[in-house]
C-alpha positions in Angstrom: -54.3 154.6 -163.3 -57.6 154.9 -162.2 -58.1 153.8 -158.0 -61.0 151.2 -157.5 -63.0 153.0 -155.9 -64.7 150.5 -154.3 -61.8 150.1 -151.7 -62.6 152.8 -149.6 -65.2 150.7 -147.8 -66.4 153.8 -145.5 -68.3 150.7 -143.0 -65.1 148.3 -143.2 -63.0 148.4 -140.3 -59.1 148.1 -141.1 -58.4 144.1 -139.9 -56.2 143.6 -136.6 -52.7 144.0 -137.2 -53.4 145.1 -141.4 -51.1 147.2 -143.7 -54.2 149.9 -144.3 -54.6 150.5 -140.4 -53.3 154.3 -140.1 -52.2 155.7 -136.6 -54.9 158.5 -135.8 -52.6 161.8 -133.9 -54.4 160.4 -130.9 -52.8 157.4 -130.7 -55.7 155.9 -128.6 -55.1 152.1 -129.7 -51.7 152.3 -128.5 -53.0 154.2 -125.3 -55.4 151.5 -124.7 -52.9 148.8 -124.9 -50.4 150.6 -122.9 -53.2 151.0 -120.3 -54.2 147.7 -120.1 -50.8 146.0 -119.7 -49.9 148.2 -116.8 -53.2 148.5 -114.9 -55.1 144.8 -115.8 -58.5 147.2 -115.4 -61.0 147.0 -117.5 -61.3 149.6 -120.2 -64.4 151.6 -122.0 -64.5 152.7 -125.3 -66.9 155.6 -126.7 -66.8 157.8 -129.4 -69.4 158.6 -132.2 -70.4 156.8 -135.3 -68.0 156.3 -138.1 -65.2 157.8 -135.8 -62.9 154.5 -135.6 -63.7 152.3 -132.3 -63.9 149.1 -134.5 -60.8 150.1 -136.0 -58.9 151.0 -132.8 -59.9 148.2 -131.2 -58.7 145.9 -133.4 -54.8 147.8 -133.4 -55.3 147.1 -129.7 -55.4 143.2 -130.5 -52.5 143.9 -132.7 -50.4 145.5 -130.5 -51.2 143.2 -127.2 -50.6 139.5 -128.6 -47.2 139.5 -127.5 -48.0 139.6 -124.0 -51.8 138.5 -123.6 -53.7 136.1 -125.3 -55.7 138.2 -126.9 -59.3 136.9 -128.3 -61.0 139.8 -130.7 -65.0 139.2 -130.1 -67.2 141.0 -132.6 -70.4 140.6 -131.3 -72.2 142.4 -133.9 -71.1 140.8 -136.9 -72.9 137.3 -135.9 -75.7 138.3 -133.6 -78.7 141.1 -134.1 -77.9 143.3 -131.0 -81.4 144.6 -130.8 -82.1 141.3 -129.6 -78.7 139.9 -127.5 -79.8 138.9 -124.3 -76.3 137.9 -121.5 -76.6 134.1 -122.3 -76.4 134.4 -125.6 -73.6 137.1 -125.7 -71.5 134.7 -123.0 -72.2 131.8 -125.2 -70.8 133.9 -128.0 -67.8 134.8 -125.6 -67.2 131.2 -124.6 -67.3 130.3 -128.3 -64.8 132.9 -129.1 -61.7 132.0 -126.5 -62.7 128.4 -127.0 -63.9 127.6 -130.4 -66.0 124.9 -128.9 -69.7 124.3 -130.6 -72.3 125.7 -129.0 -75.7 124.3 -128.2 -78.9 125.3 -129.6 -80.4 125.7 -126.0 -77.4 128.2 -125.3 -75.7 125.9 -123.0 -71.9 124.6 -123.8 -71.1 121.2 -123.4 -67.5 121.3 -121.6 -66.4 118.2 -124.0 -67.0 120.9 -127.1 -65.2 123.4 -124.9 -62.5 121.0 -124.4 -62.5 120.5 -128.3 -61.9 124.0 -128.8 -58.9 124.3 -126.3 -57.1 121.3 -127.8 -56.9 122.5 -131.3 -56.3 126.1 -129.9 -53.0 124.7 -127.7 -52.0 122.3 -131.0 -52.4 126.0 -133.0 -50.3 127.7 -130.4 -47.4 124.5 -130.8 -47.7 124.2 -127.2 -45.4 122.0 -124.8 -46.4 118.1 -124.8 -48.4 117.5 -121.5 -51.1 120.7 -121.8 -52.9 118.1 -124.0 -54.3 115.7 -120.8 -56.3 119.4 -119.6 -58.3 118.8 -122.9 -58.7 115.1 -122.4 -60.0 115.7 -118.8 -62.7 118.1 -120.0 -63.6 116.0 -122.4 -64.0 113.2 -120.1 -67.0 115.0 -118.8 -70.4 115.2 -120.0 -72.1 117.5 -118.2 -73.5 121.3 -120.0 -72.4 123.9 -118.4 -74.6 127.9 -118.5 -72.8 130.1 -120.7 -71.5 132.3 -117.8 -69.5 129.1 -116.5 -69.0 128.5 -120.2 -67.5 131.6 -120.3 -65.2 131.5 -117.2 -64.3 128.1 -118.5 -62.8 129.2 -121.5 -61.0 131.3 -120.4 -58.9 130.1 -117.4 -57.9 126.7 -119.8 -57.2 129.5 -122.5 -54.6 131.2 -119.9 -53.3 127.9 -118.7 -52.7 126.8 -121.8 -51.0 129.7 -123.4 -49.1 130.7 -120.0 -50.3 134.0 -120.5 -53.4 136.7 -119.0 -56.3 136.5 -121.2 -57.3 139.7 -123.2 -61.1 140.2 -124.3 -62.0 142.9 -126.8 -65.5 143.3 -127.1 -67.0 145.3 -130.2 -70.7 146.2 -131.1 -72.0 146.7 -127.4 -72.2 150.1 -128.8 -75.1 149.4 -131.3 -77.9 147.7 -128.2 -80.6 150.4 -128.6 -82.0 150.0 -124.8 -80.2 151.0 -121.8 -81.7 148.5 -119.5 -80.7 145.8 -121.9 -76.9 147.0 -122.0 -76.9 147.2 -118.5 -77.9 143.7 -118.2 -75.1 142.4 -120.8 -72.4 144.0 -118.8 -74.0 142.9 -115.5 -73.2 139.4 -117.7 -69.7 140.5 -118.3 -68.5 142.0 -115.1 -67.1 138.3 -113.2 -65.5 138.2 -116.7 -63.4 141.3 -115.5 -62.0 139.1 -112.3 -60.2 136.3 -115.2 -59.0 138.7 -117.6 -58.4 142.1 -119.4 -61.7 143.2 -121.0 -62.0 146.3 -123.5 -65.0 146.9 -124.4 -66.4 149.6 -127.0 -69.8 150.7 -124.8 -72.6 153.1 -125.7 -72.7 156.5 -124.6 -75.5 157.0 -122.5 -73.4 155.1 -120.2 -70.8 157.7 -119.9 -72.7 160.7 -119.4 -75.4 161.3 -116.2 -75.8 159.4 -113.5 -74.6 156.2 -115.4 -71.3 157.6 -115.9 -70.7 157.7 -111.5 -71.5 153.7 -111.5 -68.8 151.2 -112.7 -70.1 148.7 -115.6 -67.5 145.9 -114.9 -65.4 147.0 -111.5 -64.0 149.3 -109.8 -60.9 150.9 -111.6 -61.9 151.0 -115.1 -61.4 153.4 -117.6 -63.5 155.2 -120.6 -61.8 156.1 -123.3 -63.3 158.7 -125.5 -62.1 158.3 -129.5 -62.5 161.9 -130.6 -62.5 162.9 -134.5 -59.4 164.9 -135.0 -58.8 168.9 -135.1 -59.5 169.8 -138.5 -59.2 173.6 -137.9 -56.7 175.7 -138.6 -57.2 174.0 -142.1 -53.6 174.5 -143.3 -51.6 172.8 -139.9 -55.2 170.5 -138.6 -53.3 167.3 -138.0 -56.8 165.6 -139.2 -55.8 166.6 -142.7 -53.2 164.9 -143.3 -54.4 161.4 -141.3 -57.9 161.5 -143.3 -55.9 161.6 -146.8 -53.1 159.1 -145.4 -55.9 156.8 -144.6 -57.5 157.3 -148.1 -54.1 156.6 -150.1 -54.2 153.5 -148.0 -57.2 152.3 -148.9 -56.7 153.4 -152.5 -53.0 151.7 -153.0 -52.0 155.5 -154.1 -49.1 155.9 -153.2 -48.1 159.3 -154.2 -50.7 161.7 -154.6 -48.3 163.7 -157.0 -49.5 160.7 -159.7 -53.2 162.2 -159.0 -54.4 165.3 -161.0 -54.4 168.1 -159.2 -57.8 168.8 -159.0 -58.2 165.3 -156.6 -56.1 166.3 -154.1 -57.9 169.7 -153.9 -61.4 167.1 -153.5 -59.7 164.6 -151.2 -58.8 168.1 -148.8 -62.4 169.8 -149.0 -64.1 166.0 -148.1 -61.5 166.2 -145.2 -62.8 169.0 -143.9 -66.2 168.3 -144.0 -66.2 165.2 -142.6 -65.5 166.6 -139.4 -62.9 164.6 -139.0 -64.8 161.1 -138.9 -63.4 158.8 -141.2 -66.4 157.0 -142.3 -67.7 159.9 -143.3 -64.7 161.3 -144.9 -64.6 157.7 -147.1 -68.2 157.7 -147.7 -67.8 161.7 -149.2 -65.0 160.5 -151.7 -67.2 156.9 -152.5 -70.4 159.4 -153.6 -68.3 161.7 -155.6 -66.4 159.1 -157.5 -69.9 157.7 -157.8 -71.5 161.0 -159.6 -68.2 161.4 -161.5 -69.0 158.7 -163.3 -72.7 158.7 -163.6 -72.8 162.6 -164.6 -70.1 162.8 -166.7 -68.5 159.3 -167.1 -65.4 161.1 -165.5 -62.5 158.6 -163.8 -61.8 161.0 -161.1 -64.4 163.0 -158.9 -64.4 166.9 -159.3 -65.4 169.4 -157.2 -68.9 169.4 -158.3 -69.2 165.6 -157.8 -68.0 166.5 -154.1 -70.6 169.3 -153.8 -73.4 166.6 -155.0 -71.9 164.3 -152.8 -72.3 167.1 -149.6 -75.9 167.9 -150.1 -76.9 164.0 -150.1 -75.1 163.6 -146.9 -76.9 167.3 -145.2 -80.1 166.0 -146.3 -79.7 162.8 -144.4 -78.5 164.9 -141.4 -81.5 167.3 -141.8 -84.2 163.9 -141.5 -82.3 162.6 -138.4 -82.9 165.7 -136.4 -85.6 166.3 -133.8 -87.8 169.3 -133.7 -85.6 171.5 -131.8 -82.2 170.0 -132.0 -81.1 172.8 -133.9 -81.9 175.3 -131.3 -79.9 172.6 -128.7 -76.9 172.5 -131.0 -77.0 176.3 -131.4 -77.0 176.8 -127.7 -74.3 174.1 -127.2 -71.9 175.3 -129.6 -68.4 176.1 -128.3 -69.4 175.2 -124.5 -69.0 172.2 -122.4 -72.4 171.2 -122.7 -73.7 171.0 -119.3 -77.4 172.5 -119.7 -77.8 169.9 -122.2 -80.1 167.3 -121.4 -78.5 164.1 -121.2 -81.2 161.8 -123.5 -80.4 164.8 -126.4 -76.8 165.1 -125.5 -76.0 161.4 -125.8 -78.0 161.4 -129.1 -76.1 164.3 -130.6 -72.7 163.3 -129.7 -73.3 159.1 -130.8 -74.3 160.2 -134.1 -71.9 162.8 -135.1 -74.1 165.6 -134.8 -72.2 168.0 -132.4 -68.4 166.5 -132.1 -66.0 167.3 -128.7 -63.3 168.9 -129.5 -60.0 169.1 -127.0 -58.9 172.9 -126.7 -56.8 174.9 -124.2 -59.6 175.3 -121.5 -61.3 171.7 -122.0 -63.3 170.0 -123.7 -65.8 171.7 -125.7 -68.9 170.6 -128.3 -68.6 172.0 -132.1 -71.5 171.2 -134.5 -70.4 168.9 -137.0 -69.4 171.2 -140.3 -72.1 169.8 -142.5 -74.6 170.9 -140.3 -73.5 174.9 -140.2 -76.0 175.9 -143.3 -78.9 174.3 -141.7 -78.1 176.5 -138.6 -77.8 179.1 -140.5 -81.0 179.0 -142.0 -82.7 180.2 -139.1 
């Protein structure tokens, strides 16, 4: 039988708690829920494009709603993050733990809030009594600012559901400006004091002079989601989680049912991913794609995969700078300390050069699909 290919959705993150989610040999979603429930600090999540922080985050929420009520807040799915100024993230945050409406002037009318927390504690079949909190809110008529909103929210939400309130906060990553992200996590930091927050965060707040300066408090942790070791080819424990991932997605469940020929594809796109699943996904999505447009063929071969390669090196090729390629040369196999930070921060967000874990630390690796263009010169 013939996969749809159309599941591998390369930009789809795997839903909290679903059957497709595959643990990476990192482990960081459980690290980051294990983290959070003995430490209460906030938490920072980086790692390039494509790699899995939507993904992780959400097995965080998955793996936390026993103990924490856990509210999942992706910002970037409802608002352009270009343009998210603090009130209207807060209103968004507000909206989130609360379900209440929220005002076209931004503000939040603590009635709607109070609307929000009664159907949240009838959803939660919680003990008769909780219900006169809601009915004293909505007694009230006043509108409160989205950071009171906010802070509303989310002490009725934890004295409603007897539990801490969790906040996991996705697409932070994507603001372009780093005045402007400072400002939105200005906005979230008394969020911090009422609850657990995670929060995937953009890297050119982790490296420089940024990185010495807490975002939400003192005690907070940045997690770095690293692509997985894809060399040695034969024993890479990347291998074996890409193609897991993609049998997944694909309902395959035993590749021995696949011709041969695939599996040899499904390794080669492994390896030149890098190790990114997004990029792995989208490698097998184009070569399915000129399978069938070149040759009508059901299963992509290695030439499709070859076609597939060069579309994805010429889009690398019009991303770089003049002179990145002389940077990434220099920076290959070292720490990357004489890097400057604006290029560094660059690199490493888009997949360009990748950290790798080895023996004596950390270390930067150019991502595979760029090693002909460095070659070239």
């Amino acid at each position: 039988m013939t996969p749809n290919w159309s599941l591998l959705a390369p930009h789809r993150p795997v839903d909290s708690g679903g059957d497709q989610y595959v643990p990476p040999p990192s482990n960081i979603g459980e690290a980051v829920a294990r983290w959070v429930l003995a430490s209460g600090a906030p938490v920072l999540l980086g790692g390039p494009t494509g790699v899995g922080k939507s993904t992780e985050l959400a097995q965080v929420a998955a793996l936390l709603r026993r103990d924490r009520a856990v509210c999942l807040i992706q910002l970037d799915r409802f608002e352009n993050m270009r343009r998210l100024d603090p009130e209207r993230m807060l209103s968004r945050v507000a909206q989130f733990v609360g379900q209440p409406r929220v005002g076209a002037g931004q503000g939040v009318s603590v009635s709607d809030v109070a609307k929000g927390v009664a159907a949240l504690g009838s959803a939660l079949t919680l003990v008769s009594g909780l219900g006169s909190v809601a009915a004293t809110l909505a007694s009230l008529d006043t509108e409160l600012p989205p950071a009171d909103a906010a802070l509303s929210s989310i002490r009725t939400l934890a004295r409603l559901s007897e539990r801490r309130v969790t906040l996991l906060i996705d697409g932070l990553e994507k603001v372009p400006e780093a005045a402007q992200t400072r400002a939105l996590f200005d906005a979230l930091s008394p969020l911090a004091e009422e609850a657990d927050v995670v929060v995937v965060a953009p890297w050119n707040l982790a490296f420089g002079a940024a990185a010495n300066e807490p975002l939400l408090r003192q005690g907070e942790r940045f997690f770095f989601v690293r692509a997985p070791e894809m060399e040695p080819f034969e024993t890479a424990p990347g291998v074996p989680f890409l193609l897991r991932l993609m049998q997944r997605r694909l309902t395959i469940a035993d590749m021995n049912e696949t011709p041969q020929d695939f599996y040899k594809v499904s390794r080669d796109a492994a390896y030149w991913s890098g190790g990114l699943p997004r990029v792995f996904l989208q490698l097998l999505a184009d070569a399915a794609t000129y399978a069938l447009m070149n040759n009508g063929g059901e299963w992509p071969e290695k030439s499709n995969l070859n076609d597939a390669i060069t579309d994805h090196q010429e889009g690398m090729r019009r991303g770089l700078l003049p002179g990145d390629l002389s940077l990434i040369r220099a920076a290959d196999g070292t720490q990357g300390f004489e890097l400057p930070i604006d290029a560094k921060v660059r690199l490493l967000a888009h997949g360009l050069l990748l950290e790798r874990q080895t023996p004596r630390g950390v270390v930067l690796q150019p991502h595979p699909l760029l090693r002909p263009l460095l070659s070239e010169g």
